[in-house]
Every structure is written in structure tokens, then in C-alpha cells.
C-alpha positions in Angstrom: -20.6 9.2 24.7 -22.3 12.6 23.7 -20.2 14.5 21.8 -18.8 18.6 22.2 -19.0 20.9 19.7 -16.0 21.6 18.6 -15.6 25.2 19.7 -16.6 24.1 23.2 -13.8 25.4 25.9 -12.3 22.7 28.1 -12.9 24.2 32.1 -12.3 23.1 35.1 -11.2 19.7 35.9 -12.8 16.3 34.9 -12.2 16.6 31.3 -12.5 13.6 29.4 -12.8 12.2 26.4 -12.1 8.9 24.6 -8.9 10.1 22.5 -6.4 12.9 23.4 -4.4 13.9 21.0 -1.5 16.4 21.3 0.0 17.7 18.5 -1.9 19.1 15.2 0.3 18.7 12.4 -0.7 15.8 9.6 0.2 12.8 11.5 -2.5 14.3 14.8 -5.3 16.2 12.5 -5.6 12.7 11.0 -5.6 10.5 14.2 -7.9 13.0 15.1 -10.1 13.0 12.1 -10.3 9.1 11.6 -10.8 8.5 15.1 -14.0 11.2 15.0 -15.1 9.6 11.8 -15.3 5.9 13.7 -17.3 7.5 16.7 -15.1 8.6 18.9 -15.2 11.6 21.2 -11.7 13.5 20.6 -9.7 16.5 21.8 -6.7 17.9 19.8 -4.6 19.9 21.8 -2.5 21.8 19.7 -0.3 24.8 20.8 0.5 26.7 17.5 -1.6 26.3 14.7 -3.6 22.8 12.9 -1.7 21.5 9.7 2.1 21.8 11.7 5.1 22.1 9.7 4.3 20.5 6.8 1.8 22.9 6.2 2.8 26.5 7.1 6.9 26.1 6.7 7.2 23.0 4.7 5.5 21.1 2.1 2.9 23.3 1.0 4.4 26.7 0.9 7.7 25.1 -0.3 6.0 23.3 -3.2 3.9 26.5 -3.6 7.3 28.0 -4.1 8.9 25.6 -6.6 6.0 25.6 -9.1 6.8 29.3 -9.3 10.2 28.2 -9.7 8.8 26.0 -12.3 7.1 28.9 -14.4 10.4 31.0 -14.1 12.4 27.7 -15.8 9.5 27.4 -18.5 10.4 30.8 -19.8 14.1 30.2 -20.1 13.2 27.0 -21.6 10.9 28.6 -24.3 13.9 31.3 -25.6 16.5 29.1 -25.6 15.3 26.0 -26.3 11.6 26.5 -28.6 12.1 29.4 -30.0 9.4 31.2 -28.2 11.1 35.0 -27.7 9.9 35.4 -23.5 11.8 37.1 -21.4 11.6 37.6 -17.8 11.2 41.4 -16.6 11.2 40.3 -12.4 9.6 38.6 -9.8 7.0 40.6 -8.1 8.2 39.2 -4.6 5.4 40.0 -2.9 2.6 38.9 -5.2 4.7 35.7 -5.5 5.3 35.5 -1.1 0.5 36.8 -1.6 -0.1 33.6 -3.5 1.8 31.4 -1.4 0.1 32.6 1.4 -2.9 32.4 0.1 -2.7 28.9 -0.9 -1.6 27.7 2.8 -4.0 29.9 4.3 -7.0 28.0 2.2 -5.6 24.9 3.4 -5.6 25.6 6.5 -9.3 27.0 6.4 -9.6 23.6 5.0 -8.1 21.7 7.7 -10.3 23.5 10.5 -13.2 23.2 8.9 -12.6 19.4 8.5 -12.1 19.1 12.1 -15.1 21.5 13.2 -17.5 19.4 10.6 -16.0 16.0 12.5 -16.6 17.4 16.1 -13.0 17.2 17.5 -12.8 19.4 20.0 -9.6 21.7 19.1 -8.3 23.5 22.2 -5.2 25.6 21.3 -2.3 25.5 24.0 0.6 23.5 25.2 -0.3 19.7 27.2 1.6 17.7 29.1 1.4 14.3 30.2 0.5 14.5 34.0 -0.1 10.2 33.6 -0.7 7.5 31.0 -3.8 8.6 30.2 -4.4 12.2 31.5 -2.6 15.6 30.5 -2.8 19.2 31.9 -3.4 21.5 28.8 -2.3 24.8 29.2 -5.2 27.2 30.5 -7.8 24.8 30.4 -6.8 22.0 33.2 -6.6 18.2 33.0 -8.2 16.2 30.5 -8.5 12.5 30.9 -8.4 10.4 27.7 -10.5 6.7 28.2 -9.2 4.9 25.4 -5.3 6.7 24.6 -2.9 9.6 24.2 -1.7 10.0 21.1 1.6 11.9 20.6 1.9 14.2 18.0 4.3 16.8 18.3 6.4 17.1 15.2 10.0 18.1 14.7 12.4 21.1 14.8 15.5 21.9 12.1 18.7 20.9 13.3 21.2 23.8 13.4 25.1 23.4 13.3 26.5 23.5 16.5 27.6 26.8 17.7 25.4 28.7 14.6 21.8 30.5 15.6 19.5 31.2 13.3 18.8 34.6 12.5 15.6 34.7 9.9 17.7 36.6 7.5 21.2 35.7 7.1 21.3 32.7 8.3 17.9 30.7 8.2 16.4 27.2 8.8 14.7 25.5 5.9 11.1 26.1 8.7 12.1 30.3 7.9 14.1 30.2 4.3 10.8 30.9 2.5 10.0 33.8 4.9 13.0 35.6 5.0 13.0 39.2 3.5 13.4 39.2 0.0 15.1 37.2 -2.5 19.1 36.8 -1.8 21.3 37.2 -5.2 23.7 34.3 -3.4 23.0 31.2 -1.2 25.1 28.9 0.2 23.0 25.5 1.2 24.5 23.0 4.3 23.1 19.8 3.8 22.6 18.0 0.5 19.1 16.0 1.7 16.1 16.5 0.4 15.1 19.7 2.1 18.1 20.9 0.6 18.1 20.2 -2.6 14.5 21.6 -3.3 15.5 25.2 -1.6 18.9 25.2 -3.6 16.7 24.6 -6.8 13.9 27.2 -6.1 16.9 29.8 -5.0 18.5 29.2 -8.3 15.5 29.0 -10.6 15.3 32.8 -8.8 18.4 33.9 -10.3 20.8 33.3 -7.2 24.2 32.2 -7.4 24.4 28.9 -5.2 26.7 26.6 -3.2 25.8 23.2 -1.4 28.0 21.4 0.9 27.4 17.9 1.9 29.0 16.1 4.2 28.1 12.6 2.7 29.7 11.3 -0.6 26.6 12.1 -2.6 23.5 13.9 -2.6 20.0 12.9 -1.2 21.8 9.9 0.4 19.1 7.4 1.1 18.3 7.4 -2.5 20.0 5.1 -5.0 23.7 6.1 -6.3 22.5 6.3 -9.9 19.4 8.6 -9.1 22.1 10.5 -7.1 24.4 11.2 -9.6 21.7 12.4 -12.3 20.3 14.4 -10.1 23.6 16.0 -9.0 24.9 15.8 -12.9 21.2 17.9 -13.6 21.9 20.7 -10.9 25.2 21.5 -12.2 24.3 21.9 -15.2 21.7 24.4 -13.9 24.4 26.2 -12.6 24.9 24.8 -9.1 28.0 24.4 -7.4 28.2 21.0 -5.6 30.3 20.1 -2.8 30.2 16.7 -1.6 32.3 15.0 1.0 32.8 18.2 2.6 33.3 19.9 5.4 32.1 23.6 6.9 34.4 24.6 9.1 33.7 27.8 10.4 31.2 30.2 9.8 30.5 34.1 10.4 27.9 36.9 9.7 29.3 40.4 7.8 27.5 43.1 6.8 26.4 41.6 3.6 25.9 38.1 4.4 28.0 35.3 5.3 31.8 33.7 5.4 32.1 30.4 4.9 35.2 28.3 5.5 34.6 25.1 3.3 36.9 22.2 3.2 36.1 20.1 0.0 35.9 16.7 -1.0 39.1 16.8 -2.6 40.9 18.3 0.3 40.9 22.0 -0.6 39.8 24.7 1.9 37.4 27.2 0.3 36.2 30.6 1.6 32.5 31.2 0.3 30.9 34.2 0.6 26.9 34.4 0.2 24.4 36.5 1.4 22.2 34.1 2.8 23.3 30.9 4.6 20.4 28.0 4.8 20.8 25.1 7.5 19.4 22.0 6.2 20.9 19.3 8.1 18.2 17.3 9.3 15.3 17.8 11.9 15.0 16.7 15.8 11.7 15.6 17.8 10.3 18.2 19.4 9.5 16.6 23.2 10.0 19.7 25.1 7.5 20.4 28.3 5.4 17.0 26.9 6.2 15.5 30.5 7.1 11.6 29.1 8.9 10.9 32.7 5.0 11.6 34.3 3.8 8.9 31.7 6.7 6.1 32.4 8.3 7.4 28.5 11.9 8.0 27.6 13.0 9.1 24.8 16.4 7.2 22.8 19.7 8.6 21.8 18.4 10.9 18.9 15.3 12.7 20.6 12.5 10.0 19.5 9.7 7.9 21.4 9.9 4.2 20.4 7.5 2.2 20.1 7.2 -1.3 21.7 4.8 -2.6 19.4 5.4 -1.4 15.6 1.9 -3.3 14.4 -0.2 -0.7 16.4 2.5 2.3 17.0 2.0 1.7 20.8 5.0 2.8 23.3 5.8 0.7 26.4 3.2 2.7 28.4 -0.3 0.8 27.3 -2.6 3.7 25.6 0.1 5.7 24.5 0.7 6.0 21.1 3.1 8.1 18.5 2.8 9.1 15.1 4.7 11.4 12.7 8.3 12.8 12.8 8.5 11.9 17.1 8.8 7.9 15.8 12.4 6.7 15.1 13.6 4.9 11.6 11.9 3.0 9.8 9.6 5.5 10.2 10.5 8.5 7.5 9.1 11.7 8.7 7.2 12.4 5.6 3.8 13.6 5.8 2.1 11.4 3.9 3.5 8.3 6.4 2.3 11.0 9.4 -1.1 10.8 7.4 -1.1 6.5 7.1 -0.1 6.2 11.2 -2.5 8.5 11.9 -4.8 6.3 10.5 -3.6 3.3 12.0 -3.6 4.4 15.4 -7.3 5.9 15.1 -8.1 2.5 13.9 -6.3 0.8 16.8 -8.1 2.7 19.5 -11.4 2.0 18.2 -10.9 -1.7 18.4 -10.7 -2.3 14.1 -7.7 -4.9 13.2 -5.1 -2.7 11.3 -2.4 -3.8 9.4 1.3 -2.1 10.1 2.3 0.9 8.1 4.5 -1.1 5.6 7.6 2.1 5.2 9.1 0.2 2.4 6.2 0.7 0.3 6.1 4.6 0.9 7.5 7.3 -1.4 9.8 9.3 -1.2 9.7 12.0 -3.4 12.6 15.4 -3.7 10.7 18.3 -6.0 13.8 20.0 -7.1 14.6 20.3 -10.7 15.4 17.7 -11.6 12.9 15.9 -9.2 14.0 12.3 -8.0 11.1 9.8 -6.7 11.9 6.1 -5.3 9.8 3.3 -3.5 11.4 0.0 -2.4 14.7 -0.8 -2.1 17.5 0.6 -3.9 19.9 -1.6 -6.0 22.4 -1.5 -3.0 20.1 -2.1 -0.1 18.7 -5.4 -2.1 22.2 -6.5 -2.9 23.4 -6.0 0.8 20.7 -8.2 2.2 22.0 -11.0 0.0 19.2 -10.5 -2.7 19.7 -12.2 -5.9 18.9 -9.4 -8.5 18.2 -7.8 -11.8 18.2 -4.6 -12.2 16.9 -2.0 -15.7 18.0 1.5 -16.2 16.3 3.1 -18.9 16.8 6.6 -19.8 13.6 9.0 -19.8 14.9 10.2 -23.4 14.6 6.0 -24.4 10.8 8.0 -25.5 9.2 10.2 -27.0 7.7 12.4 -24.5 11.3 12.7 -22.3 12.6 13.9 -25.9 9.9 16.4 -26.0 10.9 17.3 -22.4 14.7 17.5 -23.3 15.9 17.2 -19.9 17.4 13.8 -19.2 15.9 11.3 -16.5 16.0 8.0 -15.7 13.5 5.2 -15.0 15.5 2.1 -12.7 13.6 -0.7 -11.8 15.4 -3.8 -9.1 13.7 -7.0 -8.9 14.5 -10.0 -7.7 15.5 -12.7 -10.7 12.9 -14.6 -11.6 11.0 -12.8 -8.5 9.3 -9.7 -7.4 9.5 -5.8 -8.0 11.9 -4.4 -5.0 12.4 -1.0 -5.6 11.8 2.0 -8.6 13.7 5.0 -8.6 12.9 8.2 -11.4 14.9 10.9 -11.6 13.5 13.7 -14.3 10.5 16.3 -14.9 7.2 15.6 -13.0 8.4 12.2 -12.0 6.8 13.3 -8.2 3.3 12.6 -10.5 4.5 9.0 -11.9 5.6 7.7 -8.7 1.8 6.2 -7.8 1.6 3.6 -10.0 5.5 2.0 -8.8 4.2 2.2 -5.2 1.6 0.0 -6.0 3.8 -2.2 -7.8 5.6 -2.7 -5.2 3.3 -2.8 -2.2 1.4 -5.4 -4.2 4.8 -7.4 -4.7 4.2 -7.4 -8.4 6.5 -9.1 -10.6 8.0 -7.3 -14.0 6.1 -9.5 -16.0 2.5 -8.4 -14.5 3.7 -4.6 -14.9 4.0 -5.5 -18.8 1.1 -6.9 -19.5 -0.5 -3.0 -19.0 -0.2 -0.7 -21.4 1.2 2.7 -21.1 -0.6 5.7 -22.9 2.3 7.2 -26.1 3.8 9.3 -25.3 3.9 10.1 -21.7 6.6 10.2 -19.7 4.9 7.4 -17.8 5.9 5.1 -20.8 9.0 4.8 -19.6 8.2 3.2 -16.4 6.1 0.5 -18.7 8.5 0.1 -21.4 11.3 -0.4 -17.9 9.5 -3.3 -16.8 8.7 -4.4 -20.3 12.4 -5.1 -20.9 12.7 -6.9 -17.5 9.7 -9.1 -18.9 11.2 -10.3 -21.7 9.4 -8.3 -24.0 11.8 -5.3 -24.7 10.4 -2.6 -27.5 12.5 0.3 -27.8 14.9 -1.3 -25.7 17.3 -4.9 -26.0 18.8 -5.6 -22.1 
């Protein structure tokens, strides 16, 4: 098939192409990308702007955020803990919101440009399905897709029932970072990931803040021992920590928000704040996408299942889903959006794939202190009868967490006598030690082939090897 330029307009009817996709966030751009690379005549459809969430409301700005956030810590750190006499005059807001900016908007350039250079033919606008293989894109007409449909279309925040975002008292983690100006008090809902980070940056900016979560710990899915140093490592930053709690009722005042708050303990709390941020969790967005016209349904949370995992293929042949639309195990990250997108392009130009294999993906909070974990945590092994051993070794066990002076921990579960099943860090920078675990335990390494490699002194990263050197049998700094 010959294929478009990319800033070709779609007119008329009788569209086609071999792969539609609808949805341009990281889990469609790479569909479409990998599927253009292999040959394939494509068409994005995508009714906001390429990149999606991830891009201009979540994991780039946000990170963009927290490495200022990062700077602002260093300089506390330096007076009170080196010596060094820095102090910090003020944040020049808006050189700090220019920057950010300026850093999505490059990648963005980046991710058009990609597309462009590729030949997918990006046609901005809203589609629905109209058939199996055919949707009606909004002011260009039908467009026929030969070989698939490929469903793209991301998430939305959850909001607590009865309570409506307004962008500047009460705000969604998609609007926290674009609200007007930095708030002196915050009061987080939701004690996930998403949470944690924007309760970090908030207070790295001087703000007084308060997190309720309803679970008995934070970033739940994470193991209990990560948990609790990461929760023991925000309070001692300053941040109040409410888990097992409740928000009862909510309401907007002149300067900020009223908080009704009943705690873990059984107390009701007022809190006052002047900036409320909901992060409970996001929902598929499937609105106007027209899945009854395609045979599709959706389950009891919002997402499109697939009936075959292996290819990410719903029960409509030639209908496929990646990113935050697919249900658990799937775990809306974008760098899983990036390895089904993959997948997918692979499976509709007739390569054998191999299933995304979720257990072996990261999951990574960038808070201070950061947390990162792949595999199973101590208690998901044990439940599902595992016979294991586990190693906790503290980052401070070496030189470099010494150095660092901020606590950590490395945990490694394994099966006895068996296989790597899970590492969890919790410390500085342990977002940037995280690779080499995943590949421990995608390759189901055992302890033993982890120690024979040698760590460079000092690094933080030490800690992982001397972890797994203790598990070997061949403990240095540390007797288990």
C-alpha cells in the first residue's frame, strides 16, 4: 500500500488504511509508531493532543516538578546537614511553571516529529467505532482499517463522589501542577502513588500537608516494609499521615477548604487547607467511542477486556486495547502502554509476539523518599503458597547510603533454593537502580547468579549486589 504523508487530510468517504488507531497517548503513539516502522499504512486519530496524559498532566511535567523539588531539598540538605551556608530566597513560580513547560513542550515536538518522520497519518478529532473495523472521525468521515482498531483512549481522575473539581481549590492530580500559584497548605485524598509524589513536591515547596488514606498503609500494592519506610521518611519531612481514614465531608471557604477527617484511630478531625488534591485513582475514558457499534462492552470498572491476553485482542477479532482502557493485570503505567503498544503493532503485522509479562514491570513512586519494586512482594509470594527467603538490607549497610544520609532499604524475596521473585527499594534515586532487578527477575535469575557480578564501591547500587550476595551465601558487610 502506498503510503500518505502524514499531514494529508482524511475527506470524504472511503478512507482506509491498514491500522487505525484511536487514542494518542504512549500506549497509541507507539502502536502507531511500531506498526509504521514494520510497513504498515497507519492513521492516529487523536482528539486532544499526541503524548496523552502521561505527557502534558502526568509523568513528565510531574517529574519535571519533583526534580525542582529535588534542588529545593539539596539546599536544606547542604545547611543543615554539610555545612554549606545556602539559603533559599523563593521560587520564581513562573520561571519554575517556563521550564516545565518548556520541557513537555520539546517532547512533544519530539513525539510529532517522530510520527511525521514514520508517515502516520495524524488526524486530530474524536472517532467512533461505527463497526469492527471502521470508525467515523470527527470532521473527516469514515475510515476503514484492513488489518485492526486499536483502542487507545487513556484515563480520567476519579473524583469523590459529590466533589467537582474546580482547578484551584480543589484540583485533580491531571490540574494540581497547573493550578495558580503555590498553596502554603494542602491536604492530599488518596495515599497511591500519584499521591504521594504531589504531597512530596508540595512540601519540598514549603506547604504544610495532610494525606488521608483510606487503606491501612500507603502506596498499597507495594510491599508492607517499603510502605512503612516510606511513610516513616515523609513524616519525618514534616508530613502528616493519616491512614485507615475516612473524609467525611468536604466544603470550599473563602480561603480554601474544610475537611471533616475521621482517623485511623477513630477521631474526627477538621482540616483546613487551602488547596484540596483528589488522588483516588483514575477511570477509562470510553465516552462517544461507540463499543456497542463494534459488538464491545465494557466490565464493572469502565475497562475493555481482552479475550486473548497473548495478543491484547477483545472478543471482536481486529480489535485491540492497550494502555490504562485494559483491566488488572495490566498497570496503567506508561512504560507498560509503551510494551503493549508494541505488542499489538507486532500482532497486526503477522510477527509472533510474546505476552507483556506485568510481573516483570516496574513500578516506580518518585517522591522523596522514592520507592521502586518488580516481582512479587514478600506477601503476594507467601499467599500463593511459595516457599521463601527473603533479605532486607538497609541502604546505610554502605557507604554511599551513608554519604546520602537518608535511610532506604534494599529487600530482595526469592524462592529457597530457587529463583529471584520480587525487589523492592525504598531511598534516594532508587527510580535509577530499579533496571538492573527487572532484569533479574524477568530472566528468573537466581541470588546466586546476581552475586557473581560485581557492584561498582560505592554506589548506592551496591546495596542491591551486596542484597543478593547475602542470599548467595556469600555475605560481606552483612551475616543473614
Amino acid at each position: 500500500m502506498t503510503r500518505k504523508t502524514s499531514t494529508e487530510e482524511l475527506t470524504g468517504a472511503g478512507n482506509t488504511t491498514d491500522v487505525l488507531v484511536i487514542g494518542g497517548g504512549t500506549g497509541g503513539y507507539s502502536t502507531a509508531l511500531r506498526a509504521a516502522a514494520l510497513g504498515l499504512d497507519v492513521v492516529l486519530a487523536e482528539r486532544d493532543v499526541v503524548g496523552g496524559t502521561c505527557l502534558h498532566r502526568g509523568c513528565i511535567p510531574s517529574k519535571a516538578m519533583l526534580h525542582a523539588a529535588e534542588l529545593v531539598d539539596g539546599i536544606a540538605e547542604a545547611r543543615e546537614r554539610w555545612g554549606v551556608k545556602a539559603t533559599l530566597d523563593s521560587v520564581d513560580w513562573p520561571s519554575l511553571v517556563a521550564t516545565r513547560d518548556d520541557i513537555v513542550s520539546r517532547n512533544h515536538r519530539g513525539v510529532e516529529g517522530h510520527l511525521a518522520q514514520a508517515g502516520v497519518r495524524v488526524v486530530r478529532g474524536s472517532a467512533e467505532l461505527t463497526g469492527p473495523r471502521s470508525a467515523r472521525i470527527e470532521g473527516y468521515g469514515e475510515v476503514v482499517a484492513g488489518r485492526g482498531v486499536v483502542l487507545s483512549t487513556g484515563s480520567r481522575p476519579r473524583m469523590l463522589p459529590g466533589q467537582a473539581a474546580d482547578g484551584r481549590r480543589v484540583v485533580t492530580s491531571d490540574d494540581a501542577l497547573y493550578a495558580p500559584g503555590l498553596p502554603g497548605s494542602v491536604l492530599v485524598v488518596g495515599g497511591g502513588a500519584i499521591g504521594v509524589e504531589y504531597a512530596s513536591f508540595h512540601r519540598s515547596m514549603g506547604a504544610d500537608v495532610t494525606m488521608v488514606e483510606a487503606g491501612e498503609r500507603l502506596v498499597p500494592p507495594e510491599d508492607v516494609e517499603v510502605s512503612r519506610h516510606l511513610t516513616r521518611g515523609l513524616k519525618k519531612r514534616g508530613i502528616r499521615v493519616e491512614t485507615g481514614a475516612r473524609l467525611l465531608e468536604t466544603a470550599v471557604v473563602d480561603d480554601g477548604v474544610r475537611a471533616v477527617v475521621r482517623t485511623g484511630r477513630g477521631e474526627t478531625v477538621t482540616v483546613a487547607a487551602e488547596r484540596l488534591l483528589v488522588a483516588v485513582g483514575r477511570e477509562p475514558v470510553t465516552d462517544g467511542l461507540g463499543l456497542a457499534a463494534a459488538g464491545l462492552t465494557t466490565d464493572g470498572r469502565g475497562h475493555v477486556v481482552p479475550a486473548d491476553w497473548s495478543r491484547l485482542e477483545t472478543a471482536v477479532p481486529g480489535i485491540h486495547v492497550v494502555g490504562d482502557l485494559l483491566p488488572p493485570p495490566s498497570l496503567g503505567l506508561a512504560h507498560a502502554s509503551f510494551a503493549e503498544g508494541l505488542l499489538v503493532a507486532e500482532t497486526l503485522a503477522g510477527l509472533r509476539t510474546a505476552p507483556v509479562d506485568y510481573a516483570a514491570v516496574p513500578r516506580v513512586t518518585y517522591s522523596s523518599p522514592q520507592t521502586a519494586a518488580v516481582g512479587l512482594t514478600e506477601a503476594q509470594a507467601r499467599d500463593a503458597g511459595l516457599d521463601v527467603v527473603v533479605n532486607a538490607l538497609p541502604l546505610t549497610a554502605v557507604a554511599k547510603g551513608m554519604v546520602h544520609g537518608r535511610g532506604g532499604l534494599v529487600k530482595v524475596v526469592a524462592e529457597r533454593a530457587g529463583r529471584v521473585l520480587g525487589v523492592h527499594l525504598v531511598g534516594p534515586h532508587v527510580s535509577e537502580m530499579i533496571a538492573e532487578s527487572q532484569l533479574v527477575v524477568g530472566w528468573d535469575a537466581e541470588p546466586a547468579d546476581v552475586a557473581h557480578h560485581i557492584h561498582a564501591h560505592p554506589t548506592l547500587s551496591e546495596a542491591v549486589g551486596e542484597a543478593f550476595l547475602t542470599l548467595a551465601g556469600r555475605g560481606l558487610h552483612q551475616q543473614h
